[in-house]
Biopython code that builds the backbone (N, CA, C, O; Angstrom):
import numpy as np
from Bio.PDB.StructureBuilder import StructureBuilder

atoms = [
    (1, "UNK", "N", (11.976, -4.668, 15.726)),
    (1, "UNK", "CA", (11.523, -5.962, 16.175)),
    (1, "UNK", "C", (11.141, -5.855, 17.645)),
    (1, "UNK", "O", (11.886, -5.305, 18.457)),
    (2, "UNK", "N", (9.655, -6.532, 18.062)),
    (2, "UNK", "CA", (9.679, -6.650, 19.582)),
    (2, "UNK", "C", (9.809, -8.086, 19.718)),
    (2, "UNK", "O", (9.980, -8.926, 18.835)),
    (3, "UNK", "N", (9.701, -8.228, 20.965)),
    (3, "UNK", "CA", (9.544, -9.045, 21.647)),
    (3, "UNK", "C", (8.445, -9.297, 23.347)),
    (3, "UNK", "O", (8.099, -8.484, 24.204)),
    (4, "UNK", "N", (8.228, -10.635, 23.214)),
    (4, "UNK", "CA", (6.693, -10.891, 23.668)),
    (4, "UNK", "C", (6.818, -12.243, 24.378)),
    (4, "UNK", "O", (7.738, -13.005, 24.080)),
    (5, "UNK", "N", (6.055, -12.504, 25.164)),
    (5, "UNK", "CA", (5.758, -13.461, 25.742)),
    (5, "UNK", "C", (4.404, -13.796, 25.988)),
    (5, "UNK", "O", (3.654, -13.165, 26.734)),
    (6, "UNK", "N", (3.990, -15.249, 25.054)),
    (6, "UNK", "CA", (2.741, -15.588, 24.863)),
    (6, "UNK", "C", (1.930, -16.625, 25.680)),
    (6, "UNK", "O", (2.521, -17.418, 26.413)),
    (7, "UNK", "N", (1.030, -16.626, 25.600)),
    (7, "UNK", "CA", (0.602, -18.017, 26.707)),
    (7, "UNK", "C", (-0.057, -18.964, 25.561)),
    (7, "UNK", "O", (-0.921, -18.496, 24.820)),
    (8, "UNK", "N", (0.351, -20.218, 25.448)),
    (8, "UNK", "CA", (-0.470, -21.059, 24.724)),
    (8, "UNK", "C", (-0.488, -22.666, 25.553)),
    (8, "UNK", "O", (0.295, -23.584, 25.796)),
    (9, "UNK", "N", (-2.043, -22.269, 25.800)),
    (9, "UNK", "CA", (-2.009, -23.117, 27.634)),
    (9, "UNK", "C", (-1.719, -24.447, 26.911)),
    (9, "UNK", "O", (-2.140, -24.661, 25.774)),
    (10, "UNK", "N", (-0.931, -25.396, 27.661)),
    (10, "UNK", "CA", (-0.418, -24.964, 28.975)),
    (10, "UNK", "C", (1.300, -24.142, 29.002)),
    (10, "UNK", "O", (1.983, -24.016, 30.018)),
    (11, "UNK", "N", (1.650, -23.719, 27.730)),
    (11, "UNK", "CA", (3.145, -23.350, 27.800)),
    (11, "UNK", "C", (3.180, -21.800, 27.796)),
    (11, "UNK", "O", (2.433, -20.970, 27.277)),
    (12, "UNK", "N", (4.153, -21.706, 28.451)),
    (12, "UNK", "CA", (4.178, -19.945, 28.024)),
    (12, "UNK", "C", (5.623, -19.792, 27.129)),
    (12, "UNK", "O", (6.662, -20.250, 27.605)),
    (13, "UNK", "N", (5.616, -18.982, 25.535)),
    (13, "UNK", "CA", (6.251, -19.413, 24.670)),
    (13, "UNK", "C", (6.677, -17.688, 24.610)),
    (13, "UNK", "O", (5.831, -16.800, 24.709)),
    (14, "UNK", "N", (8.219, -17.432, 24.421)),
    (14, "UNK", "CA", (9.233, -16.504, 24.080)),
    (14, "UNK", "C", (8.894, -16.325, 22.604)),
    (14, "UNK", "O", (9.133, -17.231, 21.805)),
    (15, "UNK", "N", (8.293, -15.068, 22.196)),
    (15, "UNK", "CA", (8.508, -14.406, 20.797)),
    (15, "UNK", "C", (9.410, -13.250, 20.109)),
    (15, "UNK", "O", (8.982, -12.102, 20.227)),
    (16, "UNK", "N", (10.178, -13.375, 19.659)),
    (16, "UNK", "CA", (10.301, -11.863, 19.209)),
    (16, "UNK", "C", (9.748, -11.700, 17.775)),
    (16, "UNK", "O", (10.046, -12.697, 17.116)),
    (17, "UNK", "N", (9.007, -10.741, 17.019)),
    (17, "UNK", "CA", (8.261, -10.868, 16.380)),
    (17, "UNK", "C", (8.585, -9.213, 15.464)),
    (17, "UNK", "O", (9.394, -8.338, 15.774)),
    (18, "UNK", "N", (7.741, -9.246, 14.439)),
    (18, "UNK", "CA", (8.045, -7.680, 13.790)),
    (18, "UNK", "C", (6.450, -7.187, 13.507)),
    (18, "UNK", "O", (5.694, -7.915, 12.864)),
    (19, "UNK", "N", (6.065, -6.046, 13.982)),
    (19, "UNK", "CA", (5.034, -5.805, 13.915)),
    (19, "UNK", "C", (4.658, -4.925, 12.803)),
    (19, "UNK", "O", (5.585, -4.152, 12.560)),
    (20, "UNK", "N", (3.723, -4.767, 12.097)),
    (20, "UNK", "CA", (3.460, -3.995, 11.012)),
    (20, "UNK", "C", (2.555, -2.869, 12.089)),
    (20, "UNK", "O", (1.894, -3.253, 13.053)),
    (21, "UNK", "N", (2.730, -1.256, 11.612)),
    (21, "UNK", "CA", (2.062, -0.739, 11.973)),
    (21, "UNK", "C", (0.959, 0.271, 10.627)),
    (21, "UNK", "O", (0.016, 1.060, 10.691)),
    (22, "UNK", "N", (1.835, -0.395, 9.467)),
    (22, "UNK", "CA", (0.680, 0.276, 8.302)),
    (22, "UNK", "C", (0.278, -0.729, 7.669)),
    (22, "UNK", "O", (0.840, -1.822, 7.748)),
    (23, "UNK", "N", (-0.611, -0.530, 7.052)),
    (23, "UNK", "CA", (-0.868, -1.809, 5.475)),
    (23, "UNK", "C", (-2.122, -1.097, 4.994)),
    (23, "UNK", "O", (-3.092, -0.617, 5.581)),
    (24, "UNK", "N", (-1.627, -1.235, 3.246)),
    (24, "UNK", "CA", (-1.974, -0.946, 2.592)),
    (24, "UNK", "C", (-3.428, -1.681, 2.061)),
    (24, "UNK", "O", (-4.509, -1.164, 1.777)),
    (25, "UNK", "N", (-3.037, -2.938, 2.052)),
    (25, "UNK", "CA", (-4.321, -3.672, 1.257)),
    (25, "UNK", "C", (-5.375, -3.589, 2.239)),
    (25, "UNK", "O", (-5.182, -3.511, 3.453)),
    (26, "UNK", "N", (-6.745, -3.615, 1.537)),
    (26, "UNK", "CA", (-7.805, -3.709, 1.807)),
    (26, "UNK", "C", (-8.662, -5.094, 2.729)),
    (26, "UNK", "O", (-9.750, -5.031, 3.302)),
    (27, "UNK", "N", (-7.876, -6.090, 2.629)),
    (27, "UNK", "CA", (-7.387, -7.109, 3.025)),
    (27, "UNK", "C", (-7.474, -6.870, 4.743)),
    (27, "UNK", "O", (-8.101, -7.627, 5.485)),
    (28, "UNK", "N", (-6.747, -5.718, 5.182)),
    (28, "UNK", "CA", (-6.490, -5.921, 6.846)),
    (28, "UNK", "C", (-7.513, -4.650, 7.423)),
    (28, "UNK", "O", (-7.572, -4.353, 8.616)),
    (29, "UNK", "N", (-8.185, -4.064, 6.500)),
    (29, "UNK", "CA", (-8.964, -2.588, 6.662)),
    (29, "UNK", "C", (-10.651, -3.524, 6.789)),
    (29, "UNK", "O", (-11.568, -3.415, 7.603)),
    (30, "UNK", "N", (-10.493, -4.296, 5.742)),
    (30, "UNK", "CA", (-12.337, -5.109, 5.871)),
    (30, "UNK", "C", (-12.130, -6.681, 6.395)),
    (30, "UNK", "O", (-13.054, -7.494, 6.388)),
    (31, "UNK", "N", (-10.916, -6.955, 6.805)),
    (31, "UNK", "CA", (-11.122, -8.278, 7.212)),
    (31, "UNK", "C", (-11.726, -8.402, 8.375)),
    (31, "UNK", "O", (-11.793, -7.326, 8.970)),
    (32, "UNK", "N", (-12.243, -9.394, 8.991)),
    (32, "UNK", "CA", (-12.413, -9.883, 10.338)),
    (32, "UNK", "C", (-12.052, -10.800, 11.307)),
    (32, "UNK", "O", (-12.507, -11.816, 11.832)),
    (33, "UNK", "N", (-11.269, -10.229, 11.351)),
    (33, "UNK", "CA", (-9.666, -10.961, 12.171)),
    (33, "UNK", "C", (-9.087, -10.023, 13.052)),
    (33, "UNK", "O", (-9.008, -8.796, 13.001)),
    (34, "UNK", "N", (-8.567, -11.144, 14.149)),
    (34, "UNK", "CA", (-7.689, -9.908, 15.554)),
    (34, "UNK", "C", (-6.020, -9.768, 14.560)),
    (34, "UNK", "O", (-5.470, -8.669, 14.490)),
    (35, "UNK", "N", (-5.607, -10.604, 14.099)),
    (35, "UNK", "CA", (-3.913, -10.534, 13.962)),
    (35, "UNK", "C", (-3.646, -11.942, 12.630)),
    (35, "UNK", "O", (-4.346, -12.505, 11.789)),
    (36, "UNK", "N", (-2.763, -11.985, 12.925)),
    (36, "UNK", "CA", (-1.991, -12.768, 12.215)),
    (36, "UNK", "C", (-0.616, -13.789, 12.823)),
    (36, "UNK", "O", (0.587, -13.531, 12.856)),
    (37, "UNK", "N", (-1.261, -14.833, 13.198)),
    (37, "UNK", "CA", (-0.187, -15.624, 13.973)),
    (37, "UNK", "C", (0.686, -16.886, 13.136)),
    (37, "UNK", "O", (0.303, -17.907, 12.566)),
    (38, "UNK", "N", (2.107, -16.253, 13.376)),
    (38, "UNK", "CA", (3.088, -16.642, 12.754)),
    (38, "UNK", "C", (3.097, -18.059, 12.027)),
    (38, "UNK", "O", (4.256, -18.457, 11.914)),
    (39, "UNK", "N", (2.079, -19.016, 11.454)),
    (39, "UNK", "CA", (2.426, -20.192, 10.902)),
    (39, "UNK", "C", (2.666, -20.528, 9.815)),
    (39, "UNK", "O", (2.369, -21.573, 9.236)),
    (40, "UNK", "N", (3.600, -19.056, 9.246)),
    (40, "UNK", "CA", (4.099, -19.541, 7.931)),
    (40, "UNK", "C", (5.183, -20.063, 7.751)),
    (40, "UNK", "O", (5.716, -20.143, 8.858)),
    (41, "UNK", "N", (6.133, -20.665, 6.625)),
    (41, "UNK", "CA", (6.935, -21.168, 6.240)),
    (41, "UNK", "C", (7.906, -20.229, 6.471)),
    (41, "UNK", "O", (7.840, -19.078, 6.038)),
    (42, "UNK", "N", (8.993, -20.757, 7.272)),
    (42, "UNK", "CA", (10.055, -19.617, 7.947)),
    (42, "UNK", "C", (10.970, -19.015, 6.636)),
    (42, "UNK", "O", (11.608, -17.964, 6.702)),
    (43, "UNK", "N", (10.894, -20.071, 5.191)),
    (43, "UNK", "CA", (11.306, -19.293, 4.022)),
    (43, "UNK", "C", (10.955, -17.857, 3.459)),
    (43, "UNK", "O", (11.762, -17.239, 2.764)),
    (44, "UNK", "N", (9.884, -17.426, 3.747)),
    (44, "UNK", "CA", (9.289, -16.570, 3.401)),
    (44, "UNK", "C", (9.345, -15.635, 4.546)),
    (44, "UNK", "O", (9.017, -14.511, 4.165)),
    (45, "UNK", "N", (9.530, -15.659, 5.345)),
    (45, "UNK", "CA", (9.634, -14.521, 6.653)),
    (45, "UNK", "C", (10.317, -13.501, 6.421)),
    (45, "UNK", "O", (11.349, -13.666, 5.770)),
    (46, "UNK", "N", (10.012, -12.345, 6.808)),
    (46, "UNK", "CA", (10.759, -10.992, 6.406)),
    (46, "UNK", "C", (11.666, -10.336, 7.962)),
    (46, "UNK", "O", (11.150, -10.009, 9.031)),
    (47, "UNK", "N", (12.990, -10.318, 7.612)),
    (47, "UNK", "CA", (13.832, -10.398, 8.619)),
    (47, "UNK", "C", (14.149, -11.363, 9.278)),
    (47, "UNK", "O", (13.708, -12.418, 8.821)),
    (48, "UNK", "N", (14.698, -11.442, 10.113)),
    (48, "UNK", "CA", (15.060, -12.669, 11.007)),
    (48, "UNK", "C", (14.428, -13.153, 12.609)),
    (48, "UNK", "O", (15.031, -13.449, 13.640)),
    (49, "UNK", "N", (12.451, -13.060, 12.186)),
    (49, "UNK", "CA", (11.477, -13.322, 13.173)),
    (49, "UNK", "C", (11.945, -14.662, 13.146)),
    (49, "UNK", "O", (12.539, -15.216, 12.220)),
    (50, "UNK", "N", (11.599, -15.166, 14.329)),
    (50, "UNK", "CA", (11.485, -16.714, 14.201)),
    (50, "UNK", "C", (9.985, -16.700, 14.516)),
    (50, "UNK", "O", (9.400, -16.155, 15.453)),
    (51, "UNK", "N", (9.414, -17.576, 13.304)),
    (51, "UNK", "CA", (7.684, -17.769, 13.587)),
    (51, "UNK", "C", (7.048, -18.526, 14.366)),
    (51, "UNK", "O", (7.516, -19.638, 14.612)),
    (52, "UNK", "N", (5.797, -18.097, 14.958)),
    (52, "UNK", "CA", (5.318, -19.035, 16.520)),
    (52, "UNK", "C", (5.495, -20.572, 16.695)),
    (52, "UNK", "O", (5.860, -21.267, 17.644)),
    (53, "UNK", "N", (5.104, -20.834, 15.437)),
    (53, "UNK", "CA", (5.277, -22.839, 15.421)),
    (53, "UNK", "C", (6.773, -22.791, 15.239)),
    (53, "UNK", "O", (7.254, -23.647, 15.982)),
    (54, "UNK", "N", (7.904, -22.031, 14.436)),
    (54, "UNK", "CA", (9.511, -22.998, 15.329)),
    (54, "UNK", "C", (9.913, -22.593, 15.986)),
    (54, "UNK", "O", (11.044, -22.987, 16.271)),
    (55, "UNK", "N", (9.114, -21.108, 17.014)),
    (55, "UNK", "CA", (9.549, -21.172, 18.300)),
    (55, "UNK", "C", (9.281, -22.537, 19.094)),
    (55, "UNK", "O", (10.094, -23.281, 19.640)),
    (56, "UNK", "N", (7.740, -22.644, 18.977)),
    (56, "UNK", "CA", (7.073, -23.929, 19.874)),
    (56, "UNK", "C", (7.828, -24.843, 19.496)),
    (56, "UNK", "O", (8.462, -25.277, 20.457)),
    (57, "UNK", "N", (8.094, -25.404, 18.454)),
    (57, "UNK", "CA", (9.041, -26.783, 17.895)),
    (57, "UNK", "C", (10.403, -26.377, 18.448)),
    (57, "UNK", "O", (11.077, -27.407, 18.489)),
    (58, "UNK", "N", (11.149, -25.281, 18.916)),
    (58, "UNK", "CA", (12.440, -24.846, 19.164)),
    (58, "UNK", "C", (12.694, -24.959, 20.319)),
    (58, "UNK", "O", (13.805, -25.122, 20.823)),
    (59, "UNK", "N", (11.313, -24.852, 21.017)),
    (59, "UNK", "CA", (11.305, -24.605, 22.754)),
    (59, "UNK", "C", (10.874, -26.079, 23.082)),
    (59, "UNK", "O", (11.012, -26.306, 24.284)),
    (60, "UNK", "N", (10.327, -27.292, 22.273)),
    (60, "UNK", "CA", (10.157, -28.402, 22.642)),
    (60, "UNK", "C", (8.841, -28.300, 23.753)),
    (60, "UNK", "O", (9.025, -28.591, 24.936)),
    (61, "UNK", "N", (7.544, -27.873, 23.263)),
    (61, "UNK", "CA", (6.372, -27.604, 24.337)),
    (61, "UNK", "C", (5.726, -28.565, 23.713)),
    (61, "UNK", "O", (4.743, -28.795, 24.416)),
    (62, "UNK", "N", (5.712, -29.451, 22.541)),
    (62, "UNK", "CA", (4.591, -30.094, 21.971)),
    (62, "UNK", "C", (5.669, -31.781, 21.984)),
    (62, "UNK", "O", (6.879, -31.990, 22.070)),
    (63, "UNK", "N", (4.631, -32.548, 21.871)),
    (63, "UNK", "CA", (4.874, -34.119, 21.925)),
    (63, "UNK", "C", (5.087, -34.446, 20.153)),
    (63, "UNK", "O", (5.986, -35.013, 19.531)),
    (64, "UNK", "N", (3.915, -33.850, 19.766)),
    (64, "UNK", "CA", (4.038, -34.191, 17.882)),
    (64, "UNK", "C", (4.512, -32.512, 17.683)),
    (64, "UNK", "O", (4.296, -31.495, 18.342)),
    (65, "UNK", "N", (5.307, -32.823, 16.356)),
    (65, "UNK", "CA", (5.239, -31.511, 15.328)),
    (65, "UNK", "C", (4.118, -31.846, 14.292)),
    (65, "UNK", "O", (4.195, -32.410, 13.201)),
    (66, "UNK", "N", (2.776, -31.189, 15.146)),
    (66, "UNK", "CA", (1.594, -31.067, 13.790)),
    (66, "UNK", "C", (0.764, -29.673, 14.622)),
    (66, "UNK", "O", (0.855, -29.699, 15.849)),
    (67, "UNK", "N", (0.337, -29.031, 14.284)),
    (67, "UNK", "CA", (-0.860, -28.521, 14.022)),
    (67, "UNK", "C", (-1.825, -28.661, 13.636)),
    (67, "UNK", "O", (-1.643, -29.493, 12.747)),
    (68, "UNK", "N", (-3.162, -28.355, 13.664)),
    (68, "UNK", "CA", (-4.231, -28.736, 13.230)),
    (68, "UNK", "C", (-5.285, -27.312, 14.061)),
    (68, "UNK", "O", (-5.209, -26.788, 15.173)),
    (69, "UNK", "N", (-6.505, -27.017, 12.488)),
    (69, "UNK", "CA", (-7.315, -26.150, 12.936)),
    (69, "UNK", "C", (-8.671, -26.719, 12.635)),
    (69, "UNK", "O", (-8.834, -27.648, 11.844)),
    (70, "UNK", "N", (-9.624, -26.135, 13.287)),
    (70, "UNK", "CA", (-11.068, -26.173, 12.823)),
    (70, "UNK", "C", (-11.660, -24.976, 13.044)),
    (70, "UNK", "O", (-11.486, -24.258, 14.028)),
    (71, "UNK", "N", (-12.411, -24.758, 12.048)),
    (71, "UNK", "CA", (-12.790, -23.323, 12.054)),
    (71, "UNK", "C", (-14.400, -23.558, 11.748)),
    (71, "UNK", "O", (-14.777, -24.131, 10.726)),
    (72, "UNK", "N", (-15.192, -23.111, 12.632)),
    (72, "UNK", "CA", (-16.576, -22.900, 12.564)),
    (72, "UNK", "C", (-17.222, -22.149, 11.472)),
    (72, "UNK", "O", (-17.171, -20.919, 11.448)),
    (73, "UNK", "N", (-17.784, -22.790, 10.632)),
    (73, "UNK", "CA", (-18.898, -22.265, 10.029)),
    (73, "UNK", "C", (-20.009, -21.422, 10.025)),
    (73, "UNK", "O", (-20.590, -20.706, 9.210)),
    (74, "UNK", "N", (-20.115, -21.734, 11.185)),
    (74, "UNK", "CA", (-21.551, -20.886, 11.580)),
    (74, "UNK", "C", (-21.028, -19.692, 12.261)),
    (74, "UNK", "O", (-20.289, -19.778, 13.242)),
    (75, "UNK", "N", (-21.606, -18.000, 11.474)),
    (75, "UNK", "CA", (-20.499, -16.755, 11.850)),
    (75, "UNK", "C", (-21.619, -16.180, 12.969)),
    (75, "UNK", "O", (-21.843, -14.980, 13.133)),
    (76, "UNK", "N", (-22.313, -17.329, 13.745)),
    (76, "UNK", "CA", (-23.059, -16.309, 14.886)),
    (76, "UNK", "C", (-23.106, -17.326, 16.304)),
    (76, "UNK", "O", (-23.814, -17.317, 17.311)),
    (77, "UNK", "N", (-22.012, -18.170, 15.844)),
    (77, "UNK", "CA", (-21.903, -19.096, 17.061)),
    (77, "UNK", "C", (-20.674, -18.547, 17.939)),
    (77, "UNK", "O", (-19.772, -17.926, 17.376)),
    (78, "UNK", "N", (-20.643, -18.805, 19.463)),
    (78, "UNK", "CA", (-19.716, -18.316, 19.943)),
    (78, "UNK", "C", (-18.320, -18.251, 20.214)),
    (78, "UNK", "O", (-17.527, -17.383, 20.579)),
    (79, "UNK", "N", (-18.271, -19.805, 19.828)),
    (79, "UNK", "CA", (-16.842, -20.056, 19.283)),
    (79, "UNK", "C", (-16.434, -19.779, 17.794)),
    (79, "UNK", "O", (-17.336, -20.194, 17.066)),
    (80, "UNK", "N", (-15.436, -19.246, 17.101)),
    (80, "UNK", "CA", (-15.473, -19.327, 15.849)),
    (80, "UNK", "C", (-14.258, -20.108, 15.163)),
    (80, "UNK", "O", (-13.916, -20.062, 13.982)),
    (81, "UNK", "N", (-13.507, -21.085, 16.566)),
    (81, "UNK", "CA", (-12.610, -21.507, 15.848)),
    (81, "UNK", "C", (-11.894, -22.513, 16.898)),
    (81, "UNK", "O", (-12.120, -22.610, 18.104)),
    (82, "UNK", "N", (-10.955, -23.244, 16.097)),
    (82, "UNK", "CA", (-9.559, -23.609, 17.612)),
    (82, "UNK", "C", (-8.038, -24.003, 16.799)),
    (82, "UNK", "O", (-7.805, -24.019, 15.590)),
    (83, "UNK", "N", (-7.499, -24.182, 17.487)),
    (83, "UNK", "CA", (-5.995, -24.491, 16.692)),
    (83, "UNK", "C", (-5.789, -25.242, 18.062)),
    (83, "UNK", "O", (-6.073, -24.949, 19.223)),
    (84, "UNK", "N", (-5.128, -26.424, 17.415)),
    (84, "UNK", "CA", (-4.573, -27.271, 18.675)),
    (84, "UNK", "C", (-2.655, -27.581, 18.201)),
    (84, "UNK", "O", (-2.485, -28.020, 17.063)),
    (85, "UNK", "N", (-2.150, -27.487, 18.543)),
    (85, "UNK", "CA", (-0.508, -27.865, 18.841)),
    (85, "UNK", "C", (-0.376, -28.556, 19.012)),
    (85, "UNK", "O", (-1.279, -28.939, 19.755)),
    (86, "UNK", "N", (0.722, -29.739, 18.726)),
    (86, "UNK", "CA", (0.716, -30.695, 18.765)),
    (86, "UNK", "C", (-0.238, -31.794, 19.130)),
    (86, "UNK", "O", (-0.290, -32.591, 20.066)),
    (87, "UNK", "N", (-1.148, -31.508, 17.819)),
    (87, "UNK", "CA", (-2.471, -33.069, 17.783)),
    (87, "UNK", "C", (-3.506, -32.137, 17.039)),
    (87, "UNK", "O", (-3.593, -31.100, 16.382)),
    (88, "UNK", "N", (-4.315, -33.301, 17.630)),
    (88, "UNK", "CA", (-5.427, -32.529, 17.015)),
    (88, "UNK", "C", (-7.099, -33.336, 17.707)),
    (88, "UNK", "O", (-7.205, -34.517, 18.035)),
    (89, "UNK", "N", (-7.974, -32.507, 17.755)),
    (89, "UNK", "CA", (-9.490, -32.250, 18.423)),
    (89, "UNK", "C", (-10.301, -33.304, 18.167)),
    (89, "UNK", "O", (-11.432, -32.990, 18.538)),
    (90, "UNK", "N", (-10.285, -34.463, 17.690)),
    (90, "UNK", "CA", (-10.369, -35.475, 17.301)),
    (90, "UNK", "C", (-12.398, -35.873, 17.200)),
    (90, "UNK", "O", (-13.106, -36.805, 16.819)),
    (91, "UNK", "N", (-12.673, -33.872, 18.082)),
    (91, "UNK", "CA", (-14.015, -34.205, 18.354)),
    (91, "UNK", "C", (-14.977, -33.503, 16.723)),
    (91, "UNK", "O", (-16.188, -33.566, 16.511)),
    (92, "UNK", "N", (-14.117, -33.017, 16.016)),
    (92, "UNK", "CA", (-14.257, -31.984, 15.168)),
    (92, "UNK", "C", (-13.831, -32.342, 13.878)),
    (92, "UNK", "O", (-13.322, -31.449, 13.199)),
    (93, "UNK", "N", (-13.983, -33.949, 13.203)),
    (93, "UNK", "CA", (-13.584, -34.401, 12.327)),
    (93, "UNK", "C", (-14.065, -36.100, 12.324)),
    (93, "UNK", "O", (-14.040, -36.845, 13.303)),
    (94, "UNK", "N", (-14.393, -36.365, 11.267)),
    (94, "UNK", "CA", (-14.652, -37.477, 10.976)),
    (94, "UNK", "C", (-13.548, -38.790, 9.980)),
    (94, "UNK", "O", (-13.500, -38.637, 8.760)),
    (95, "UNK", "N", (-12.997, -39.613, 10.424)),
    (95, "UNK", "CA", (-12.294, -40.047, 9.360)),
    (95, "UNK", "C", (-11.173, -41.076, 10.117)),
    (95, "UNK", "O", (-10.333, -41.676, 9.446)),
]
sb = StructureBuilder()
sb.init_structure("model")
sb.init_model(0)
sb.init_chain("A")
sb.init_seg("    ")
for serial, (resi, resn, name, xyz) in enumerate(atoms, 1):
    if name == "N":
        sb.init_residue(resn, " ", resi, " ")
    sb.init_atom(name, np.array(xyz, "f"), 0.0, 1.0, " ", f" {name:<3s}", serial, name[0])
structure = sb.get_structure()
């Protein structure tokens, strides 16, 4: 297990985390993706990581417990995405 210290402006958030250094599936060999950040269901976690959202919910950096993503469509624009923490982008949704 390491451990890390992340910036997710404006908080800087304590990880310790478990890093994979093989994998098998084809999945992480042709995907197009930097990583994999912890927002799964802490039931399912392998070992005793604590995952990035109940660190953030643990460390008390957010006003709401929500998340929210938007992910760009268009794969030649320069942004391709955002995740906001507690809330959400309100510019990137209709409803």
């Amino acid at each position: 297990m390491l451990e890390d210290m992340y910036l997710c402006a404006p908080w800087r958030v304590l990880k310790v985390f478990i890093e994979a250094t093989r994998e098998a599936s084809l999945v992480f060999v042709l995907g197009k993706f930097d990583g994999i950040l912890g927002l799964d269901f802490d039931e399912i976690v392998i070992g005793n990581a604590t995952l990035v959202w109940y660190n953030i919910l643990h460390q008390s950096v957010i006003q709401e417990d929500i998340f929210s993503f938007w992910l760009n469509r268009d794969p030649l624009a320069a942004k391709g995405g955002e995740i906001v923490f507690g809330g959400v982008d309100r510019r990137h949704f209709k409803g």
